[in-house]
N, C-alpha and C positions, 0 to 999 in steps of 0.2 A: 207759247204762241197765244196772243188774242183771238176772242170770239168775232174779229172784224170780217165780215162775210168777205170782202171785197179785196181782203190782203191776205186770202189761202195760197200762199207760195209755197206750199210744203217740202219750206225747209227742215221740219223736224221728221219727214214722214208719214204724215197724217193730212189728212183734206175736211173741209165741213162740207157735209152736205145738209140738205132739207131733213130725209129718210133716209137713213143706212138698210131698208127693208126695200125699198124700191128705185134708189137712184144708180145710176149708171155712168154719169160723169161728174166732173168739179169744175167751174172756172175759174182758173189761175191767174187774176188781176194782173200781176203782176209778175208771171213767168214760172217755168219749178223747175227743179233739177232732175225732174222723173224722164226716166226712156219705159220704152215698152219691158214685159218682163218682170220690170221692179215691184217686190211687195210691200204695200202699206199697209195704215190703217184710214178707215174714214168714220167719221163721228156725227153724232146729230145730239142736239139736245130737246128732248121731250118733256115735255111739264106736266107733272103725275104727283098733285100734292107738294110740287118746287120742282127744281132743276134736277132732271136726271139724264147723265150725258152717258152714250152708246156709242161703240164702235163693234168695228167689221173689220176681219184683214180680206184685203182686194189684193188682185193682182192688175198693173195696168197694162192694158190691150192697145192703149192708141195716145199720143200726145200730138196735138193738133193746133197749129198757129191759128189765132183767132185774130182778126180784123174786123169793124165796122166804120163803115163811110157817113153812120149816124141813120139810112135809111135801108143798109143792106150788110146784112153778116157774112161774113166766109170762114172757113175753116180750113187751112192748109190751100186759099188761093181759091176752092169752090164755092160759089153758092152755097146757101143753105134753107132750107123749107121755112116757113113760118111756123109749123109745127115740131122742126127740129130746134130753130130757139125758142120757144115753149118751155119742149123738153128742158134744154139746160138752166135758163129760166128757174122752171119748178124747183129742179133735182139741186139746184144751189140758194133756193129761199129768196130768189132775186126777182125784177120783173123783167121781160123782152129790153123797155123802156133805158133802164140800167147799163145793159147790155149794149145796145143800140149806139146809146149816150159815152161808155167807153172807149175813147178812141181818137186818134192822135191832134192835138191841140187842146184838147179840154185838160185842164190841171190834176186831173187825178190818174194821169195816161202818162208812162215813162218808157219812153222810145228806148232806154239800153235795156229794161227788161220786158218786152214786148209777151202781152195775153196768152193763155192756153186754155186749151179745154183737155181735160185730161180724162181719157176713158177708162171704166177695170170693171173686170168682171170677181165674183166670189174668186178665193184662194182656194184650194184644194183641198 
């Protein structure tokens, strides 16, 4: 799987995040096959004298259909704060903007695998 931030489908199992120290979700451009329950890993890459890549195994707590109207985000049909797409934002190296701009008509948006945001906490 590529480093392409915007194509983490984690079909192998694994998610990019920004920080695997403090992020809490992944956004899924383009769909995953994760349900709650499922263990992964999630990775980041830190530059310490060149690339050194870090992973985490998570468990995921929440998978949540993501929507934007280009001015307003949802998650599973609700609203969401301007501060909670921040958060996803950060925690996937993305900007709001990005995010926002994600969504159906624009050519990087594919209606049969439709957005997620995928939540996990630490593995046990």
């Amino acid at each position: 799987m590529g480093t392409d931030k915007l194509s983490t489908a984690a079909t192998d199992g694994s998610l990019f995040v920004s920080d695997i120290d403090s992020a809490t979700c992944a956004f899924c451009a383009f769909g995953s096959g994760l349900a709650v329950g499922d263990r992964i890993k999630i990775y980041d890459e830190k530059t310490v004298f060149g690339r050194k890549t870090r992973e985490r195994d998570v468990q995921v707590t929440a998978v949540k259909l993501f929507r934007s109207t280009a001015r307003q985000i949802t998650l599973d049909l609700k609203m969401i704060t301007d501060e909670e797409a921040t958060k996803i934002a950060d925690d996937n190296d993305l900007t709001v903007q990005i995010l926002l701009d994600h969504r159906a008509g624009n050519p990087n948006f594919d209606p049969k695998r439709p957005p997620v945001v995928v939540y996990f906490k630490p593995s046990d």
